[in-house]
C-alpha positions in Angstrom: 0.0 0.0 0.0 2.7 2.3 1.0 4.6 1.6 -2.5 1.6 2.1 -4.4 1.0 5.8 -2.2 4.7 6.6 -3.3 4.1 5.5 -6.8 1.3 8.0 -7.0 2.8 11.0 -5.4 6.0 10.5 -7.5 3.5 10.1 -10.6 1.3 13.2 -9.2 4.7 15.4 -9.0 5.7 15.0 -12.3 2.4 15.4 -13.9 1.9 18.7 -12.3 5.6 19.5 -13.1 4.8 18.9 -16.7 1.9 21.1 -16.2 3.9 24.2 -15.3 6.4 23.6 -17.8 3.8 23.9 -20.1 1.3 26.4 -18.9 2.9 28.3 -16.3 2.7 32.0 -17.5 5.3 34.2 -15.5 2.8 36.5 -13.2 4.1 40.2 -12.3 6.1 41.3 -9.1 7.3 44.9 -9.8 3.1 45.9 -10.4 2.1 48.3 -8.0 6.3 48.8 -6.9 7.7 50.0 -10.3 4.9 51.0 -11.9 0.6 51.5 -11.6 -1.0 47.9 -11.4 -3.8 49.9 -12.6 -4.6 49.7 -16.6 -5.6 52.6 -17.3 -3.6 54.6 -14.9 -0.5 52.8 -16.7 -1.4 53.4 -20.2 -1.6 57.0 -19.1 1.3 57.8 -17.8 3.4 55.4 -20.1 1.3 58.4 -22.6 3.0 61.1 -20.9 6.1 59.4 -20.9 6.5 59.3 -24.0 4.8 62.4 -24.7 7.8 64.5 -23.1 10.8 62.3 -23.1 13.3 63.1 -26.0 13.1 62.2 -29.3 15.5 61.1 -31.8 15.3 60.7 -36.1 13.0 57.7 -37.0 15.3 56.9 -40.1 18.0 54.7 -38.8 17.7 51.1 -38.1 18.1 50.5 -34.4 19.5 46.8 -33.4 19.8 47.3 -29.9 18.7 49.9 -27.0 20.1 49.8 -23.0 17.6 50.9 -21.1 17.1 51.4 -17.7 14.5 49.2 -15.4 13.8 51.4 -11.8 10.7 53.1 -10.9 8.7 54.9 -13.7 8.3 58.0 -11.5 12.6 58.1 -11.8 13.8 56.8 -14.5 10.8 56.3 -16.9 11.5 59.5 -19.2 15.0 57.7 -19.8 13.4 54.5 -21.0 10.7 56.3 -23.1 13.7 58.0 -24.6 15.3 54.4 -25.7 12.7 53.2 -26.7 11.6 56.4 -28.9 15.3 55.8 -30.8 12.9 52.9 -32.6 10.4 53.5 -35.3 6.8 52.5 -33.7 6.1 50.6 -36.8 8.9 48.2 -37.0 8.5 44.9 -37.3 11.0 42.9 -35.0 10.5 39.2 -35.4 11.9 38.8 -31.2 12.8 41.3 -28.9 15.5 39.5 -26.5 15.6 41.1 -23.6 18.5 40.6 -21.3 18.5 41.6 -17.8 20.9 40.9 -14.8 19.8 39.1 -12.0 19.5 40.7 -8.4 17.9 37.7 -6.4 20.1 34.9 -7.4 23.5 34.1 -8.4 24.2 30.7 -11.1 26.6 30.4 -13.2 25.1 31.3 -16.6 21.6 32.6 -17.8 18.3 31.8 -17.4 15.9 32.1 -20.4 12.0 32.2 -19.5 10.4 29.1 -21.6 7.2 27.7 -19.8 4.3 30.2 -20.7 3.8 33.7 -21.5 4.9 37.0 -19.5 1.6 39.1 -17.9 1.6 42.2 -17.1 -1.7 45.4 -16.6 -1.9 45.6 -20.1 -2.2 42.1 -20.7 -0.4 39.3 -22.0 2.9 39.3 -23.6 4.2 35.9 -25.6 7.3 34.0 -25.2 9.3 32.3 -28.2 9.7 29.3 -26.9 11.0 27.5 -29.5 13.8 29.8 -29.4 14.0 29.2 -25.9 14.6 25.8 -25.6 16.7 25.6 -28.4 19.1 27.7 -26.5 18.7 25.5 -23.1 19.5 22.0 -25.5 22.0 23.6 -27.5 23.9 25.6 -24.6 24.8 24.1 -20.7 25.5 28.4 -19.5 21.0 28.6 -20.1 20.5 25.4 -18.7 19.2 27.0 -15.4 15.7 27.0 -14.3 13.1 29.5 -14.7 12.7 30.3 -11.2 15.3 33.1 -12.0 12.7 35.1 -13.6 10.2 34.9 -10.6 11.2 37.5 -8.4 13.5 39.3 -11.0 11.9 42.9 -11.8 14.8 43.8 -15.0 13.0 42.2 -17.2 9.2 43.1 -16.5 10.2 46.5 -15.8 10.3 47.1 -19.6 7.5 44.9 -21.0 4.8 47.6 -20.6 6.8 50.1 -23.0 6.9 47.6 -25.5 3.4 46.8 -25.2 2.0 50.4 -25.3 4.9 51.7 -27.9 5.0 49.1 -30.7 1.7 48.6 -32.9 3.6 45.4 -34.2 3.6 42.9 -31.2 6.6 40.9 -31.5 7.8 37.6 -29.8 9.8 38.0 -26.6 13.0 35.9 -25.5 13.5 37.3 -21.9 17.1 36.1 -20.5 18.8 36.6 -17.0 22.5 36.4 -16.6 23.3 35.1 -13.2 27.4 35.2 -13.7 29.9 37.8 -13.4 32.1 35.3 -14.9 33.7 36.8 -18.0 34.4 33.9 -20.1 30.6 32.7 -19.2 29.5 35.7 -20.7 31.4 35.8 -24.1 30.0 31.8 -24.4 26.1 33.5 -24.0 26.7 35.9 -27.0 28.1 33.5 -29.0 25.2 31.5 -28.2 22.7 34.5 -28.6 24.9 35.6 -32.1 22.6 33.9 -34.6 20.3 35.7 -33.6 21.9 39.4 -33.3 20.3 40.4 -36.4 18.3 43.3 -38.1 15.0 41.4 -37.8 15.5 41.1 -34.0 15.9 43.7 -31.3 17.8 43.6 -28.6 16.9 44.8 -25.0 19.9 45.6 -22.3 17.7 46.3 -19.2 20.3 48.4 -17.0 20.7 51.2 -14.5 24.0 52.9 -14.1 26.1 54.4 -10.6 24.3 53.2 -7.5 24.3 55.4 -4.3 27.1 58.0 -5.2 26.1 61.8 -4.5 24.2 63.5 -7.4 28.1 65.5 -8.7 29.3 62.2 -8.6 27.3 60.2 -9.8 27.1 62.6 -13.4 30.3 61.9 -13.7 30.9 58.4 -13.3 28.0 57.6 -15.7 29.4 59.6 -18.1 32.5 57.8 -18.0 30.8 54.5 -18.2 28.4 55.5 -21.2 32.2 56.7 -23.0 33.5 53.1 -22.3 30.4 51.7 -23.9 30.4 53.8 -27.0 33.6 52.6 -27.6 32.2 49.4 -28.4 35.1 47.5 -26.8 34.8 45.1 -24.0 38.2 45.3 -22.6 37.5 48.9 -22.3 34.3 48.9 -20.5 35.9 46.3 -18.1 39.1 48.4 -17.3 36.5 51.5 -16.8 34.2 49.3 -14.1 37.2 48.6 -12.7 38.9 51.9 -12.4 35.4 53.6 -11.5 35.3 50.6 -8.4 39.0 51.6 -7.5 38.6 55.8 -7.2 36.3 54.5 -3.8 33.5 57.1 -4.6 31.7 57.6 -1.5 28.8 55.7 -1.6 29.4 54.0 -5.3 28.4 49.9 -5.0 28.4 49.7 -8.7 28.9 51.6 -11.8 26.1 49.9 -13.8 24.2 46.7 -12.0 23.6 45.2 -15.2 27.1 45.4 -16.5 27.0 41.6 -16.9 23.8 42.7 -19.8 26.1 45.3 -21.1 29.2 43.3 -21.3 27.2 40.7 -23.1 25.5 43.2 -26.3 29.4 44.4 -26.8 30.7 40.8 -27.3 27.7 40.8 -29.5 28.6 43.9 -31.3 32.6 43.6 -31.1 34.4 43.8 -34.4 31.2 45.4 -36.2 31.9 48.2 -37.7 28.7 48.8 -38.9 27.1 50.2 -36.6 27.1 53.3 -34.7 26.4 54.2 -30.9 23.9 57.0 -29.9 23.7 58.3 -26.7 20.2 59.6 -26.2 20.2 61.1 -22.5 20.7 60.8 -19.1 19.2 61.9 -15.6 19.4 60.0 -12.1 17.2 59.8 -9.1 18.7 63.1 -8.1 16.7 64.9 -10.7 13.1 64.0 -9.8 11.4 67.2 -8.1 11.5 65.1 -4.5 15.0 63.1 -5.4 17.6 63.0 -2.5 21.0 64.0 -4.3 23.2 62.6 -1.6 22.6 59.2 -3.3 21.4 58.7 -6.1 20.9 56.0 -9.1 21.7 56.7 -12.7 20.0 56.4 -16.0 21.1 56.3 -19.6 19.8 55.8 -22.7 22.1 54.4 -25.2 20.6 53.3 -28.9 23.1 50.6 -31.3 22.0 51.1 -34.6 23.1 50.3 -38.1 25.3 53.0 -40.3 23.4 55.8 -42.3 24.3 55.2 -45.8 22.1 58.2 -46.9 24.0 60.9 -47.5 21.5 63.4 -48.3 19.9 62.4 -44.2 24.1 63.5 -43.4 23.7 66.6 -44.8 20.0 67.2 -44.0 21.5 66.5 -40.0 24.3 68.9 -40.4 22.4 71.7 -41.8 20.3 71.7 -38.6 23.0 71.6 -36.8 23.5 75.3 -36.8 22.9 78.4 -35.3 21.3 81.6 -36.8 22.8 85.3 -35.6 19.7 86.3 -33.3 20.0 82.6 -31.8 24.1 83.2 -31.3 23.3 86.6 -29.8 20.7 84.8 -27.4 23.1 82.2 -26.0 25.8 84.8 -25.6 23.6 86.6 -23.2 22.8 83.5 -21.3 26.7 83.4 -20.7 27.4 86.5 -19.8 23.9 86.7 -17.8 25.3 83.9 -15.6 28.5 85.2 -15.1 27.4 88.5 -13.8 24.5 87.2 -12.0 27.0 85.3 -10.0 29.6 88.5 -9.7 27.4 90.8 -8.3 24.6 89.4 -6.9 25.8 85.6 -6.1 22.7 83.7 -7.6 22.0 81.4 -10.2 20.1 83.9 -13.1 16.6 82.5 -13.7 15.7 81.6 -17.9 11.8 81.0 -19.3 12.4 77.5 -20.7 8.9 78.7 -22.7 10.2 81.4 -24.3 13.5 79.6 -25.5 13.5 78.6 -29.0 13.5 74.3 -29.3 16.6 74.5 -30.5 17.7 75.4 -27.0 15.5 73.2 -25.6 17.2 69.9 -27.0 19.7 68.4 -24.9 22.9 68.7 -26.4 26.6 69.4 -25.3 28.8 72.6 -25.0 31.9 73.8 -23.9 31.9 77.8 -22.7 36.0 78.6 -23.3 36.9 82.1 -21.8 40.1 84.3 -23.1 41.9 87.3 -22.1 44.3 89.0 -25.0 43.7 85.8 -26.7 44.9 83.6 -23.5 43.2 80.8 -21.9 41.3 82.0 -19.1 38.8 79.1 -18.2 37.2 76.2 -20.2 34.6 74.0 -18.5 31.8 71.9 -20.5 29.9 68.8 -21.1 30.1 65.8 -23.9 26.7 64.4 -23.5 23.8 66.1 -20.6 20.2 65.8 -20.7 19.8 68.9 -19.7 18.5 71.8 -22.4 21.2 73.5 -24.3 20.9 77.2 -22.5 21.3 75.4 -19.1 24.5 73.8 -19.8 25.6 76.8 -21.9 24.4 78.5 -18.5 26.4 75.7 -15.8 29.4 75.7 -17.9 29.9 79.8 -18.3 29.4 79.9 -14.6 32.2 76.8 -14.2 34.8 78.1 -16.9 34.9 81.4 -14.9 34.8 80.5 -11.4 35.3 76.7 -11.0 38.6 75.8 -13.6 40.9 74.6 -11.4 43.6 75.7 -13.6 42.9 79.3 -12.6 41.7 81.5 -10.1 37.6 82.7 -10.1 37.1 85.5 -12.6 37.3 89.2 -11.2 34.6 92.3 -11.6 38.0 93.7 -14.1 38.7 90.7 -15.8 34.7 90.5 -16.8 34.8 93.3 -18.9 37.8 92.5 -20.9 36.6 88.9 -21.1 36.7 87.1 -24.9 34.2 84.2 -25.3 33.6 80.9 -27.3 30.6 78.8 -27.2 31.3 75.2 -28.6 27.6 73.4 -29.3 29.2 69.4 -29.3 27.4 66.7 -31.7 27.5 63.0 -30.9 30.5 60.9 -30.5 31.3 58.7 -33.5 34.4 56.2 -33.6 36.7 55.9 -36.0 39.5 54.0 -37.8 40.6 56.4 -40.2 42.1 59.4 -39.2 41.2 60.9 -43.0 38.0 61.5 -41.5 39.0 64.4 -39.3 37.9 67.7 -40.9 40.1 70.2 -39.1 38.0 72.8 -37.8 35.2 70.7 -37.7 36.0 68.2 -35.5 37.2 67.7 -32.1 38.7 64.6 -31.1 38.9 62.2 -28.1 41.5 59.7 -27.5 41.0 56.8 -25.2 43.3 54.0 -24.0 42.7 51.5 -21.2 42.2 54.3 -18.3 43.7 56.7 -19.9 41.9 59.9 -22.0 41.4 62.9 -23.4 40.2 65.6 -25.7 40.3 68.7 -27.7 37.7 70.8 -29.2 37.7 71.5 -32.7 39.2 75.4 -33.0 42.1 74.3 -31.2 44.0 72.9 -34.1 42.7 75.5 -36.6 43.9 78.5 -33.9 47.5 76.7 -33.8 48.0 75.8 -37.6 48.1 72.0 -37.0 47.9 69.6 -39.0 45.5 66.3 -38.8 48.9 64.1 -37.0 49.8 67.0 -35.0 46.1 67.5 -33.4 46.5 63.6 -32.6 50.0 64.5 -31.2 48.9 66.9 -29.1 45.9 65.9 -27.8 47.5 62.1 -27.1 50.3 63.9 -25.0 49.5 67.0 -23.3 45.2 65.5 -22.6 45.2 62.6 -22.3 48.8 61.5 -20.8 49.9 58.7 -23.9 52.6 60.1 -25.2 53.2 61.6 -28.7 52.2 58.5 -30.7 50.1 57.3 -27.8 47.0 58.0 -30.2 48.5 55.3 -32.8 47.1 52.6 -31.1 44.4 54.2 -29.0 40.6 54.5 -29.4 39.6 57.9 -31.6 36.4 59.7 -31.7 35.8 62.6 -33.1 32.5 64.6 -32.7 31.0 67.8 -34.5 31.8 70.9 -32.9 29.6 74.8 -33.9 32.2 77.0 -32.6 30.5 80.7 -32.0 32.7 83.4 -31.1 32.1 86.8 -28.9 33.2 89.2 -26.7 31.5 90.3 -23.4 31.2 94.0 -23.4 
């Protein structure tokens, strides 16, 4: 009797085991935490998400976004902004989305294969076959599906794709459970096949956690550098380095690192496609954020080259300036310097009545001269900040926060010579024929080491292309003379406006 009880529970077991592997459907934890668990008030504000988060051109063919996965009310503009990168009518035939776990450790990934994904707005369908080919074909995915349960990276991002996309693809949602490196280069090769232009590919991420707000700017800007580059050893010596400076407060430059390290093995030796990075905020910047730690958020899109050259030029013509508009950002400069001489205050601006030109986040240099000397140079690559408020932060910096000079003086003000550089978007290259003097400034990068120059230097010195490099790769970024030879090079556009404050 006793057998035959056994033999029944045992067969019981595996029938209902058989039963969940089958029909299980993978139920929502982060509702009601991350996000509404409401309908409509979750269709709403994914509207208003979208509705205000920045926009990039529709014509280029995104493969893959990074995207980050905390609490809509913090970072949800960020991830509206990644996802926006993507036309809303293309047709993926998967969307693999790849988060790293922060419940479990195992030594490879998980991928979700026994039923469907729900969330408020409904059902979203796993590609199961794909699934469980990459469990039998691959021993670093053969780890159960309990990895997914109380994991919130993935689910985090399944309501943008079901409000944004009127196609509704397949999902193949995957969390690595490693920080082994060598485990992660054998996942991409397993994922490779299927890191192409009919699939998109999802790297659910935050960035610096629990740094102050100053800080924490910084070191996410130095991450989102080391992931443009597009090389892995590079990202890894920047973690690294970022883990050695012992930032107060900093546990980790970017939790899903693990995700990221994973889409540039994907992505390594392609050289044809490009980086974008969209923008940036952390916790710090919601209206009730505490800035002595905070969590960041980027949003970084991997797309495929332009080969339209008449979208190049349409891009470059609007990246320029008319005179009324260079007149108006000159005043914002000198507005903030003198606000800050004589009546020690931040000047106040009507975002409203700024033209949208100002009101697209872009980067700038403000570069301050006496008799044609150096007198103060402070800027930002990337910001998600409008363009008058970092023309405005970075006047205010060059003239009383260089550290290579003392703060400006009441005299020195109204001799002062300025230059407002507007900065376009990083772009790699291999060729150092591509750098237009004059129209270009460059950045050099190897292992921890860096640097940069904006684009009138070389033209105010009479340079050539090799002596910019030389320059730049010894006196910025500490390499050496040749150092740039075999170093990463970017160069970026640079609108150069020139003034005087009188």
């Amino acid at each position: 009797m006793r057998t035959i009880f056994i033999v029944l529970l045992s067969i019981s077991a595996i029938m209902e085991t058989l039963s969940q592997d089958k029909f299980t459907d993978r139920q929502p934890v982060a509702a009601g935490r991350f996000y509404p668990a409401d309908k409509e008030t979750l269709t709403n504000d994914l509207a208003q998400l979208f509705e205000n988060c920045k926009k990039s051109p529709k014509n280029q063919n995104v493969r893959a976004i990074i995207a980050p996965h905390a609490g809509y009310v913090y970072s949800g503009k960020i991830a509206a902004a990644s996802f926006s990168a993507i036309s809303k009518y293309s047709v993926f035939k998967n969307i693999f989305i790849i988060g790293s776990s922060h419940v479990m450790s195992f030594n490879g990934a998980s991928v979700y294969n026994t039923g469907s994904f729900i969330t408020p707005l409904g059902k979203i369908k796993v590609n199961d076959e794909i699934a469980k080919k990459l469990i039998a074909g691959n021993k670093v995915f053969d780890f159960p599906n309990d990895a997914h349960l109380r994991e919130h990276s993935i689910e985090v991002q399944l309501p943008f794709i079901q409000y944004y996309f009127e196609d509704k693809p397949l999902i193949v949602p995957i969390i690595i459970g490693t920080n082994d490196v060598n485990t992660i280069k054998l996942i991409a090769e397993a994922l490779r096949p299927w890191f192409t232009s009919e699939n998109l590919f999802i790297i659910s991420s935050d960035f610096s956690h629990y740094p102050p707000y100053k800080e924490a700017i910084e070191t996410d800007s130095i991450t989102a550098l080391s992931i443009i580059s597009g090389n892995p050893e590079t990202f890894l010596n920047t973690i690294k380095n970022n883990s050695e400076k012992k930032v107060h407060g900093l546990v980790t430059s970017m939790c899903g690192w693990t995700s990221g390290l994973t889409l540039l093995y994907l992505i390594n030796g392609n050289n044809q496609l490009d980086f974008k990075l969209i923008d940036y905020c952390n916790s710090g910047d919601y209206i009730n954020g505490d800035k002595t730690e905070v969590v960041g958020y980027h949003a970084i899109a991997i797309m495929e080259k332009l080969r339209n050259s008449a979208i190049n030029e349409k891009e470059e013509s609007e990246f320029s300036f008319t005179e009324e508009e260079k007149t108006q950002l000159f005043t914002i400069a000198r507005d903030a310097i003198r606000s800050e001489l004589y009546d020690k205050k931040r000047p106040g601006f009507d975002d409203k009545r700024m033209p949208a030109k100002f009101r697209e986040s872009m980067g700038a240099f403000v570069t301050l001269k006496i008799n044609s000397k150096l007198r103060g140079c402070i800027g930002r690559f990337t910001s998600s900040d409008p363009l008058y408020e970092v023309v405005r932060a970075s006047a205010q910096s060059s003239a009383f926060e260089d550290p290579r000079f003392s703060p400006l003086t009441k005299a020195e003000f109204d001799i002062i010579e300025m230059e407002i550089t507007i900065l376009g978007p990083l772009k790699k290259i291999t060729d150092i024929n591509e750098i237009v003097l004059g129209k270009h400034g460059i950045y050099i990068k190897k292992g921890l080491r860096s640097g940069t120059m904006l684009p009138q230097v070389a033209t105010e010195n009479g340079w050539t292309v090799e002596q910019f490099l030389g320059f730049t790769s010894r006196d910025k970024a500490g390499l050496g003379w040749d150092g740039w030879k075999d170093a990463e090079l970017f160069i970026y556009d640079g609108v150069v406006l020139e003034d005087k404050i009188k």
